[in-house]
C-alpha positions in Angstrom: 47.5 16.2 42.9 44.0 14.5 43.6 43.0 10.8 42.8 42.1 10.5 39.0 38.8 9.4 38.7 37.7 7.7 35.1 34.3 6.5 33.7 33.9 4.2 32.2 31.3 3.5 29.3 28.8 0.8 28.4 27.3 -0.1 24.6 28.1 -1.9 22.0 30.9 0.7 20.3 33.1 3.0 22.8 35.6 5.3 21.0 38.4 5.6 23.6 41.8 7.5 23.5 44.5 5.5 21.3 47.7 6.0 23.5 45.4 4.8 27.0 42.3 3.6 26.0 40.4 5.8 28.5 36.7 5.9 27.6 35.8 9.3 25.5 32.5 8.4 24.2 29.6 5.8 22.8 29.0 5.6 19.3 25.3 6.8 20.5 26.6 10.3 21.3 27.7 10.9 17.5 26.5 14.3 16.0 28.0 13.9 12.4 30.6 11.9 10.9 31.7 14.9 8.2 33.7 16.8 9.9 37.4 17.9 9.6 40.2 18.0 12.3 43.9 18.8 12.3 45.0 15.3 11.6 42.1 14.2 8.9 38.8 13.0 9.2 36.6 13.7 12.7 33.2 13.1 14.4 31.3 15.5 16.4 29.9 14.7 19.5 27.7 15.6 21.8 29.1 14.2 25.2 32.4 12.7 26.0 33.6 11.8 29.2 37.1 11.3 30.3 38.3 14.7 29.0 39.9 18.1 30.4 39.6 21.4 28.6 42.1 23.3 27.7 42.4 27.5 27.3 39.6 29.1 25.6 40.7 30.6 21.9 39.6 31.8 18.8 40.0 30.0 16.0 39.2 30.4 12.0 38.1 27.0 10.7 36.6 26.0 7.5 33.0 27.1 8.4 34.9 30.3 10.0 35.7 31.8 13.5 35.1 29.8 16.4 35.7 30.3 20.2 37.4 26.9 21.0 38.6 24.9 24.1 41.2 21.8 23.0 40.0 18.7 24.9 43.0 16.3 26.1 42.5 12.6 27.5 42.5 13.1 31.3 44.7 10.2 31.7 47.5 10.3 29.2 46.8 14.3 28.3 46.8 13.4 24.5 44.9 16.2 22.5 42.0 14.2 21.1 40.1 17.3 19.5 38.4 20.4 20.7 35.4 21.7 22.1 32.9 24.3 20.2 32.1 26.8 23.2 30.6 29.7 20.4 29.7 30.0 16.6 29.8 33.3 15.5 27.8 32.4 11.9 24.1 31.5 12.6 24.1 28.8 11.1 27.2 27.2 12.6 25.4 27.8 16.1 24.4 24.1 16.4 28.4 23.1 17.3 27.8 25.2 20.5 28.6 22.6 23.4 29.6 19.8 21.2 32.8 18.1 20.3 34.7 17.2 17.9 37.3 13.5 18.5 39.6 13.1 15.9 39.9 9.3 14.5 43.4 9.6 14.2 43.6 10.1 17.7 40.6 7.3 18.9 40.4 3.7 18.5 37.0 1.8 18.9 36.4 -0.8 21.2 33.7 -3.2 19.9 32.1 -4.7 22.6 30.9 -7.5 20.9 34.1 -8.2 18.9 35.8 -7.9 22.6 33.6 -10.6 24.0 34.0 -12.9 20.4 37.6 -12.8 20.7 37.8 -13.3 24.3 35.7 -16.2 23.8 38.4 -17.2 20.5 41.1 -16.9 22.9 40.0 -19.1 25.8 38.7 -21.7 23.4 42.1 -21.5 21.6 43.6 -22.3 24.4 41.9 -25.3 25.4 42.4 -26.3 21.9 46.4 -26.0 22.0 46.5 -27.6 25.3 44.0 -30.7 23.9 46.6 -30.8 20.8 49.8 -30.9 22.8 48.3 -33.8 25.0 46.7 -36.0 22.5 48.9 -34.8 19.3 45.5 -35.1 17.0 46.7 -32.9 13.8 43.7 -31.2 12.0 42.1 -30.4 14.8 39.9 -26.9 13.1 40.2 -24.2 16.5 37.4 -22.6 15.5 35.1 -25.2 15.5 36.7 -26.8 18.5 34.0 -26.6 21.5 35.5 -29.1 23.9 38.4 -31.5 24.2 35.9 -34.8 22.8 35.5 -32.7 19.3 38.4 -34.7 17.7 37.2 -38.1 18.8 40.8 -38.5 20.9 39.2 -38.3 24.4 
């Protein structure tokens, strides 16, 4: 077996595969939000990343029959949705190509929450280290920027 390559994504919102986290997609690439899967609610999208197809098949689905591929997270294999390869209603042409990610089956990664709580957690930690020497109670951690904040140093 050959060397598993994985991309990964940049933005502020990356939907990724909730048993891994391997990148699938940017919150950029979203088609429509309205859509149905097995497992509840879905997004279509036009690119993912991250993915392997599975068997071509035909499929009857609410908006009727589709020639479908599954898509599974090329790391862990979990099915995350499906791929639209043909539409055989007119006006269900426009899913050609695209693909549709379950949420049940995505998390989101917040880039900017990511780097917020990243920055909580270091400055939490020079809190509880300032607390343990100097035993000041009160001391508010999110407010905290530096060890002189509680007038102790």
């Amino acid at each position: 077996m050959g060397q598993l390559f994985k991309e990964y994504l940049s933005g502020d919102l990356i939907y990724c595969c909730s048993i891994c986290k391997a990148h699938a997609a940017t919150h950029d690439q979203i088609y429509a939000k309205t859509f149905q899967g097995r497992f509840g609610p879905a997004y279509l999208f036009n690119h993912v990343v991250n993915v392997c197809l599975g068997p071509r098949e035909e499929r009857i689905l609410m908006t009727g029959l589709h020639t479908v591929m599954d898509i599974h997270c090329s790391s862990c294999f979990q099915i995350l949705g499906w791929r639209y390869e043909k539409a055989y209603e007119e006006k269900e042409k426009y899913k050609e190509g695209k693909y549709i990610m379950e949420k049940a089956r995505m998390d989101v990664e917040n880039i900017a929450n990511l780097f917020i709580r990243n920055s909580w957690k270091s400055r939490q930690q020079v809190a509880s280290s300032h607390v343990s020497e100097c035993n000041c109670a009160g001391v508010l951690l999110d407010a905290l920027e530096s060890a002189e904040v509680c007038g102790c140093s």
